[in-house]
C-alpha positions as CSV (number, residue, x, y, z in Angstrom):
1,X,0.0,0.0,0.0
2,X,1.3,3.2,-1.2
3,X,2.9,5.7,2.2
4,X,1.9,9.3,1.9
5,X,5.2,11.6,2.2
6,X,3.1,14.6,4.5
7,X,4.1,18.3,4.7
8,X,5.2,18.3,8.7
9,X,4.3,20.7,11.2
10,X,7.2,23.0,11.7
11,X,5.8,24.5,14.8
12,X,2.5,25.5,16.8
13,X,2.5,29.0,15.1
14,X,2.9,27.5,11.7
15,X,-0.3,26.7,8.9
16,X,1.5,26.6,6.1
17,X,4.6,26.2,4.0
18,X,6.1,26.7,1.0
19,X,7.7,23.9,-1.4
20,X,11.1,25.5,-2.3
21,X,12.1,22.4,-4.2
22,X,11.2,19.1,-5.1
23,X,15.1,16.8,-4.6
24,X,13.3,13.7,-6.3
25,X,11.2,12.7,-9.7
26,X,8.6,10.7,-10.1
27,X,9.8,7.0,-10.2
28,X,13.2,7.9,-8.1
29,X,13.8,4.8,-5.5
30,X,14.3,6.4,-2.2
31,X,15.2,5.2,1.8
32,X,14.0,5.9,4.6
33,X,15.3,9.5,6.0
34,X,16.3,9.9,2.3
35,X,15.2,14.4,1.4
36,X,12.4,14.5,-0.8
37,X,11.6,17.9,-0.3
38,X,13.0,21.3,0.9
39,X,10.0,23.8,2.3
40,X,10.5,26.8,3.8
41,X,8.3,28.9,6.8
42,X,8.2,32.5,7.5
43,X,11.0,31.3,9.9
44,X,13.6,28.6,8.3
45,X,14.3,26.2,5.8
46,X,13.7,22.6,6.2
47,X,13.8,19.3,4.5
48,X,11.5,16.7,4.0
49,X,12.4,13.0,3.9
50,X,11.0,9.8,2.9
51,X,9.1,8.2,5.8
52,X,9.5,4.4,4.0
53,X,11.9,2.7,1.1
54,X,10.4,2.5,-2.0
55,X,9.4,4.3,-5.6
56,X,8.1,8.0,-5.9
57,X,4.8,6.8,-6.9
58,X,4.2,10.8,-7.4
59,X,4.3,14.2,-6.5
60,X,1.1,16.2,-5.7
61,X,2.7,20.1,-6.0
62,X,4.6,22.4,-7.4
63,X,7.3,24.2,-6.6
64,X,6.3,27.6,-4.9
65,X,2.9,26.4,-4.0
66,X,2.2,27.4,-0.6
67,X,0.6,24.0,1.3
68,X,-1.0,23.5,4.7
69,X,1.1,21.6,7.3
70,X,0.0,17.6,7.4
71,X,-1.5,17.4,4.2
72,X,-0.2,14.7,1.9
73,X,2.7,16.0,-0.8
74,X,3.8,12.7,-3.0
75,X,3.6,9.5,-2.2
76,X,6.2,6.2,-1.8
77,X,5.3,2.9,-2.5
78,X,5.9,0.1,-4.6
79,X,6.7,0.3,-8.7
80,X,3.6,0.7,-10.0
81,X,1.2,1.1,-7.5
82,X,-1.7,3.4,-7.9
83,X,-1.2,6.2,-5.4
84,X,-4.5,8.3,-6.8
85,X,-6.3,7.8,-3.3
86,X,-3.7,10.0,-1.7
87,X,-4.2,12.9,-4.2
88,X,-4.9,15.9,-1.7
89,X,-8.2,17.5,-2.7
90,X,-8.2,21.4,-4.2
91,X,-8.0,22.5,-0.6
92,X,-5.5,19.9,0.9
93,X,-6.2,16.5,2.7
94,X,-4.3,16.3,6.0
95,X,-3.1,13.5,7.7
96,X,-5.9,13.4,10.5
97,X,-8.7,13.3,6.9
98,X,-6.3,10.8,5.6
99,X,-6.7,8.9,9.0
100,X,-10.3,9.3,8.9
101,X,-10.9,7.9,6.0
102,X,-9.2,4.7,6.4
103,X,-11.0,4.1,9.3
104,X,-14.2,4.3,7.7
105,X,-13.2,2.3,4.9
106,X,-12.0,-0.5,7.6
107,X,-15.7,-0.4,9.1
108,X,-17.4,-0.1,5.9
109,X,-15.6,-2.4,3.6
110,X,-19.0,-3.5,2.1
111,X,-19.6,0.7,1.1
112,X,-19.6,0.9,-2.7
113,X,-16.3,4.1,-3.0
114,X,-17.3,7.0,-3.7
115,X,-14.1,8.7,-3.7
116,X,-13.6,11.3,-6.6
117,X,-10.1,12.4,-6.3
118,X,-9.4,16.2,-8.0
119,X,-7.7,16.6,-11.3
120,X,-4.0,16.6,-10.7
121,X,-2.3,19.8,-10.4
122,X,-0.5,20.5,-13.9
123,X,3.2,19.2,-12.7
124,X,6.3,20.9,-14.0
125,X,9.6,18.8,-14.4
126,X,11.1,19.2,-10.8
127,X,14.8,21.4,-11.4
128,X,17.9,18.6,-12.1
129,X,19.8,18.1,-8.8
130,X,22.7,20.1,-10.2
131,X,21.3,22.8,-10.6
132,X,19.3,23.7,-7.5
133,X,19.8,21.1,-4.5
134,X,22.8,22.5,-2.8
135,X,23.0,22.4,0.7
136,X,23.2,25.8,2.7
137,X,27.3,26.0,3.3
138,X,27.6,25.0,-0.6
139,X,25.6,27.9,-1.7
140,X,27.2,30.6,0.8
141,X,30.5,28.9,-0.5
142,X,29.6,29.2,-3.9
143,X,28.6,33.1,-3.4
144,X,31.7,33.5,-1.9
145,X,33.7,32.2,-4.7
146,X,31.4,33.3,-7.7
147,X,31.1,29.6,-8.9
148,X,28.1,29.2,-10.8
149,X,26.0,25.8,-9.2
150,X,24.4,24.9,-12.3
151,X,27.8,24.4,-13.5
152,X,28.4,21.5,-11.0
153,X,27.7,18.2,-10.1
154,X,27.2,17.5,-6.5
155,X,28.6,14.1,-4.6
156,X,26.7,14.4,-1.9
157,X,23.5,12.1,-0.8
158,X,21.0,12.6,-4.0
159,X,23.4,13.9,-6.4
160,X,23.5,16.7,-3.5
161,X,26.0,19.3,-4.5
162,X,27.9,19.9,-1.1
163,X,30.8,22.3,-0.1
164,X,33.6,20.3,-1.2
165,X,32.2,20.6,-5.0
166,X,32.1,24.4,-4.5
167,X,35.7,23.6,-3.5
168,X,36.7,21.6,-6.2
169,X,35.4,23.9,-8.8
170,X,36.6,26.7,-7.2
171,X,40.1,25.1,-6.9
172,X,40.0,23.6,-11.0
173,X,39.4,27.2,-11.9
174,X,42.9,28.5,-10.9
175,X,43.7,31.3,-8.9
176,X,41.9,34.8,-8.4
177,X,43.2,37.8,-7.3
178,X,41.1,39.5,-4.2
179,X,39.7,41.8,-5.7
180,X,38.1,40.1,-8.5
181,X,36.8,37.8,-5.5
182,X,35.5,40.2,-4.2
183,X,33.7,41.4,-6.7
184,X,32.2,38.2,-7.4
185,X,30.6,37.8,-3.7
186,X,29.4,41.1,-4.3
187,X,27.2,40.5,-7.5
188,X,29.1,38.7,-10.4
189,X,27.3,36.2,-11.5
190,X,29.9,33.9,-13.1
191,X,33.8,33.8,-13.2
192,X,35.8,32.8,-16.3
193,X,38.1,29.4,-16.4
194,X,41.1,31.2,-17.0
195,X,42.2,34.8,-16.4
196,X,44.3,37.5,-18.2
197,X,46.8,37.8,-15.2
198,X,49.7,36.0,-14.9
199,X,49.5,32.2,-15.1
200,X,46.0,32.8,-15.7
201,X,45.1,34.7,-12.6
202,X,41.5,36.0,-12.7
203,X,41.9,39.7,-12.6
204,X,39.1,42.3,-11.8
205,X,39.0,43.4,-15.3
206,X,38.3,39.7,-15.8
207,X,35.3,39.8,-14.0
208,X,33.9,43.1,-15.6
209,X,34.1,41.4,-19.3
210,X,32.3,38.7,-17.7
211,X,29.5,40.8,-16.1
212,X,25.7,40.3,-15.8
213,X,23.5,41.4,-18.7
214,X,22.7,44.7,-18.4
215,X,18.6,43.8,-18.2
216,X,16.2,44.0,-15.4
217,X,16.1,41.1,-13.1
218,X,13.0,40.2,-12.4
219,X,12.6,38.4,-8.5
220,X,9.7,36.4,-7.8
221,X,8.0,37.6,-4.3
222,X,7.5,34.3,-2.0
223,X,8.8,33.0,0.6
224,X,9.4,34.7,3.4
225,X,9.9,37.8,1.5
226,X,6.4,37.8,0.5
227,X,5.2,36.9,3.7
228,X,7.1,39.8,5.2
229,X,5.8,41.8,2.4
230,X,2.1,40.7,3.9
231,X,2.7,41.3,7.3
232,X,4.0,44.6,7.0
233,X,1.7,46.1,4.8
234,X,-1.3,44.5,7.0
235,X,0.8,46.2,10.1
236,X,0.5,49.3,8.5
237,X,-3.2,48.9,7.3
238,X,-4.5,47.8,11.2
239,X,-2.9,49.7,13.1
240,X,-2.4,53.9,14.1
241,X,0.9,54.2,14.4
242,X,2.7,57.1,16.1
243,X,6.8,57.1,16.1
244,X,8.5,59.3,19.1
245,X,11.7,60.4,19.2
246,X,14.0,61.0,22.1
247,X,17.7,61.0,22.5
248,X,19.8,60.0,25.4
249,X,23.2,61.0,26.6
250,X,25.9,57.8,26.0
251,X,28.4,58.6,27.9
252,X,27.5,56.4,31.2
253,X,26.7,53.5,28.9
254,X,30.3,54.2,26.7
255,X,32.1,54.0,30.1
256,X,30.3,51.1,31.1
257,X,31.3,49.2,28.1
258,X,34.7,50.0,28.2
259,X,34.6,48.4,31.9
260,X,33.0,45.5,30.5
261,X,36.0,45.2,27.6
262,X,38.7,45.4,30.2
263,X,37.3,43.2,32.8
264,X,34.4,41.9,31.5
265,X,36.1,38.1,31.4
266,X,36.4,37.9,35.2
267,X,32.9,38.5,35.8
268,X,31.4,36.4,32.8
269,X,30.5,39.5,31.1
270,X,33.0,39.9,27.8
271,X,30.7,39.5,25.4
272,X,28.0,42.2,26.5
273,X,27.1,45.2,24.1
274,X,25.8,48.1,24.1
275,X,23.0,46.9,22.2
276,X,22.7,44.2,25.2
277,X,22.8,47.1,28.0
278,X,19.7,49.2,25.9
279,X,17.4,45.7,25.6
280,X,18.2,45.0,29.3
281,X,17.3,49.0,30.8
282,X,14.4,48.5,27.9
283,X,13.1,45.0,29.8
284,X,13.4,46.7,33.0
285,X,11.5,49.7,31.9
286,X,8.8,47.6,30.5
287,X,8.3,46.4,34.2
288,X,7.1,49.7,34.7
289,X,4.9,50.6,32.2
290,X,2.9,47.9,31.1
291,X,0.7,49.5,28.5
292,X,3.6,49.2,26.3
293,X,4.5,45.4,27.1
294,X,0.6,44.1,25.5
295,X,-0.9,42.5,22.3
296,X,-3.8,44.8,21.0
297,X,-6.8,42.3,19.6
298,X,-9.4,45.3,18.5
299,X,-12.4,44.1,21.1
300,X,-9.4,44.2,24.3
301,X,-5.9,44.7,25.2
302,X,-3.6,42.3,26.9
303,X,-1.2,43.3,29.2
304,X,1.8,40.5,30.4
305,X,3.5,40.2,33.3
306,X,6.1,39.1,32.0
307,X,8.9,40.3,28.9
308,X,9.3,38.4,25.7
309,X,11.5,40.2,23.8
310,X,11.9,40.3,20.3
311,X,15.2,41.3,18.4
312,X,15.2,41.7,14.9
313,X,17.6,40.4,12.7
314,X,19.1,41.3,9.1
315,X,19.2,37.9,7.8
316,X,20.0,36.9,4.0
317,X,16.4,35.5,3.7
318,X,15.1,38.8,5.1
319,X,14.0,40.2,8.8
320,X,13.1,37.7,11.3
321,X,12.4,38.0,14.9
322,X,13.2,36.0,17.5
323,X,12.4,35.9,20.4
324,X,13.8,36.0,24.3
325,X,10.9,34.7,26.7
326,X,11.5,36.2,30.4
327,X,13.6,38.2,29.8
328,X,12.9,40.1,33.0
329,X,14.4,37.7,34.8
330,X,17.9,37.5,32.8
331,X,21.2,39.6,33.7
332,X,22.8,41.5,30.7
333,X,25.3,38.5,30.3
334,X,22.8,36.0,30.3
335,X,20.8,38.5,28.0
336,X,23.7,38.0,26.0
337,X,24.4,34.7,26.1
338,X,20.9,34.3,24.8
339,X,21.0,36.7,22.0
340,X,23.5,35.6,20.4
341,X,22.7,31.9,19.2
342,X,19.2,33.1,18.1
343,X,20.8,35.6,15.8
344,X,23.0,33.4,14.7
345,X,20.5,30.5,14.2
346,X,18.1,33.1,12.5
347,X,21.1,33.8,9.9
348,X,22.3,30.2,9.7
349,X,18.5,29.2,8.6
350,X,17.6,26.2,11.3
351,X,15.9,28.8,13.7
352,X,13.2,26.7,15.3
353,X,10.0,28.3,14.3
354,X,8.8,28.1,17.9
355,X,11.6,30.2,18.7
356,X,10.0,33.3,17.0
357,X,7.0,33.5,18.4
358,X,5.3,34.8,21.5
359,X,7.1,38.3,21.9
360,X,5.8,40.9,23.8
361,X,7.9,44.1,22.3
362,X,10.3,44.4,19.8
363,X,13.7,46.0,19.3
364,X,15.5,46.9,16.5
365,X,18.9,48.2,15.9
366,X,20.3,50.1,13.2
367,X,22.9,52.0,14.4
368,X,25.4,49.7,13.2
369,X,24.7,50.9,9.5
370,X,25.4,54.7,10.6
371,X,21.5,55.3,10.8
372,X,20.6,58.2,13.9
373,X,17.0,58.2,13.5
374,X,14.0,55.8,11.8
375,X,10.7,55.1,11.9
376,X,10.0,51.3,12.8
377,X,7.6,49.3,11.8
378,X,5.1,47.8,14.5
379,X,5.3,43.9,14.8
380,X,1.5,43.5,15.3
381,X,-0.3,42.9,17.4
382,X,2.0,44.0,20.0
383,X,1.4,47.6,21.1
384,X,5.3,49.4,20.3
385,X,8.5,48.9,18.9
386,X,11.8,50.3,19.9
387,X,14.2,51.6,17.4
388,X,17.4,52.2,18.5
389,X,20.2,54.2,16.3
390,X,23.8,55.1,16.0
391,X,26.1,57.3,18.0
392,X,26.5,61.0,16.9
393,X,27.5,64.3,18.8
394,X,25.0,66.4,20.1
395,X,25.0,70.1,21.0
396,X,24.2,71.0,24.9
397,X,24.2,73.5,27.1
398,X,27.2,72.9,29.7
399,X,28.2,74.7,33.0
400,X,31.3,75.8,30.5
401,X,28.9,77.2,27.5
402,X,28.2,75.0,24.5
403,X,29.6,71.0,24.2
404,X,29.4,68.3,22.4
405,X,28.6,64.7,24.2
406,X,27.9,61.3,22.4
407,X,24.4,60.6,21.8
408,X,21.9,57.7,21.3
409,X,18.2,58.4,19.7
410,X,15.8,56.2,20.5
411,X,12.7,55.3,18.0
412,X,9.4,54.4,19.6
413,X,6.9,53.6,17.5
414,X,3.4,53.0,19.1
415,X,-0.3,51.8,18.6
416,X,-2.0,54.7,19.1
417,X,-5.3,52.8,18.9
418,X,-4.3,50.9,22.4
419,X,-1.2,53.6,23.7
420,X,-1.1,57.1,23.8
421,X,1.5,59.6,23.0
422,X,1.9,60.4,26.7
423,X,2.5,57.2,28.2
424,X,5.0,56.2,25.1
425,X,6.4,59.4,25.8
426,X,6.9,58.5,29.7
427,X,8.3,55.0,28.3
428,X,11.2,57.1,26.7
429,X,11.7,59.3,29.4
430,X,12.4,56.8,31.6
431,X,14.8,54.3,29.5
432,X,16.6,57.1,28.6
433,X,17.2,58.0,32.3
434,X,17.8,54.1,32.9
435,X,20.6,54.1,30.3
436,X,22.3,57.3,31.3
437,X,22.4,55.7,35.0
438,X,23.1,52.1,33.7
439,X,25.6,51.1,36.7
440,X,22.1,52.6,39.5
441,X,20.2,50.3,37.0
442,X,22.6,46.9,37.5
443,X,22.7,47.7,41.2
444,X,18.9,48.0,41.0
445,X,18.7,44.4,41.0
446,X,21.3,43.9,43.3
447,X,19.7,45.6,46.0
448,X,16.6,44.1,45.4
């Protein structure tokens, strides 16, 4: 009896994915654990595998089609067995349907069938394994090195092209100069076999003959781009939104860091930022005014107890969240220490999706990129978001006339449908007085 291949459930908070590509055809013979499938959430990549040895009897989707979680995808089985019983209906048959209906068969055996599956989906020819199935480290590789992966074949599991193909071909072409390496990470599609440098160096003027066309590229929006692309126009659509701006005086928090850099290490505190000092005075703060730290649901408001912080984060698949849960009850090292991974899982792409869900209020930081002020975006339905931008000089009055000091501003952008202006206003206020007393802040919770 044919085995359904099922789109998984990648999380409580997740109702749908999106087949990114298909890794098998119709009539491959697969293993158990073998990857049939790579789908992709608003959160991460994933793959799909085989759940039984056998023949792809057949594949019920195609690429870019957006399915429900546990509905049937293909199906595994032996040669020639008809799999047409599994065919999801127009709307998607999931497992517990799938369930159901044997069930009732097994009581019913007698029942003439009336099942009518739908018209198959027209299928196009899933993409040849060299061309698109490439595992994550292969493709970042092969960006790095401006080798072109349709140009390969992959030894990995599949016909999977892995990083040591990217290697090899990077390694057969000869040698590149770096800045003709360079430029190839940063657009260049394709890289000649040989160069015009000596012993057939790749040169930058190498590169430039072998440029991109000079046409429009047209990108597809899916994935989590278009799903971004959703939530924040329908952020913008339901919600009032109202940015403040405040600015607060860097100095105490500069000082503290360079504390932290010098002894940090003996009291487990090296890796703390400044970025980690402003979410844990923001946390803090939050305690205080809990009209900011709430989910608005149009009929009520809820107000937690609690901080789940979200911190967004420039990822190559676009912004993601994730998310710190009690956060009020975490030092800025262990703030830290808990930052970090998720970033670095959100950018890696195996972020679990459970992982980005649940915050209470958001913060996002673009002073890296040299950015003083913005306006951010609220991450409905929570109430505000915190902006937080670079360090400039500022003009203030001094007992000696006229200086300059080292500034932060701070972006609050708030629902004014469930906060008003004042009460985001106090919010500020009171951070920025938290952060310009950040050592009265730590000691807070030490007296406590």
């Amino acid at each position: 009896m044919p085995t359904p291949i099922i789109m998984p459930r990648q999380g409580q908070s997740v109702e749908s994915c999106i087949l990114v590509q298909w890794k098998v055809n119709k009539g491959d013979q697969v293993k158990t654990g073998d990857p049939v499938a790579e789908i992709e959430t608003d959160k991460a990549v994933f793959e799909v595998e085989s759940p039984a040895d056998g023949t792809i009897l057949d594949l019920f989707f195609e690429v870019g089609a957006d399915i429900p979680v546990l509905t049937n995808i293909a199906a595994v089985g032996e040669e020639g067995e008809d799999a047409s019983a599994l065919q999801p209906e127009e709307n998607g048959t999931t497992v517990e349907e799938t369930v159901s209906e044997k069930q009732e068969t097994d009581t019913a055996e007698d029942r003439p069938s009336e099942t009518h599956p739908a018209p198959k989906a027209q299928q196009s020819p899933p993409p040849s394994p060299s061309s698109t199935s490439a595992s994550p480290r292969a493709r970042r590789r092969a960006e790095r090195e401006g080798v072109d992966l349709q140009s390969i074949s992959g030894t990995g599991p599949g016909r999977r092209i892995i990083e040591r193909d990217v290697t090899a071909a990077a390694n057969q072409r000869g040698r590149v100069s770096p800045v003709a390496r360079d430029m190839a990470a940063s657009g260049a599609q394709t890289m000649p076999e040989t160069g015009s440098g000596p012993a057939g160096m790749l040169l930058s003027s190498d590169i430039k003959k072998a440029g991109t066309s000079t046409a429009p590229m047209e990108i597809p929006v899916k994935g989590v781009r278009k799903i971004i692309a959703e939530r924040m126009k329908a952020s913008l659509s339901s919600t009032a939104q109202l940015t403040l701006n405040r600015s607060f005086d860097a100095s105490a928090i500069q000082s503290f860091r360079n504390k932290v850099k010098k002894h940090g290490e003996s009291f487990g505190m090296q890796s703390v930022t400044i970025n980690d000092l402003v979410v844990y005075a923001s946390v803090r703060t939050l305690l205080r005014h809990p009209s900011l730290n709430a989910h608005f649901k149009g009929d009520r408001i809820i107000q937690f107890p609690g901080v789940n912080i979200g911190i967004a984060v420039d990822t190559p698949r676009g912004l993601m969240v994730p998310v710190v849960h009690d956060a009020q009850l975490l030092n800025p090292a262990e703030l830290s220490r808990r930052i970090r991974p998720l970033a670095r899982s959100c950018i890696d792409g195996n972020i679990q999706p459970d992982l980005l869900s649940g915050g209470t209020f958001t913060i996002t930081n673009l002073g890296s990129l040299g950015i003083e002020s913005f306006t951010p975006v609220l991450n409905a339905p929570e109430v505000a978001i915190l902006g937080i931008g670079g360090l400039h000089l500022k003009p203030v009055d001094g007992p000696n006339g006229v200086e300059h000091v080292q500034t932060i501003n701070l972006s609050l952008t708030i629902d004014h449908q469930a906060v008003d202006g004042a009460p985001g206003a106090r919010f500020l206020q009171d951070l920025a007085l938290a952060l310009e007393n950040i050592e009265l802040l730590l000691s807070e919770d030490i007296l406590k």
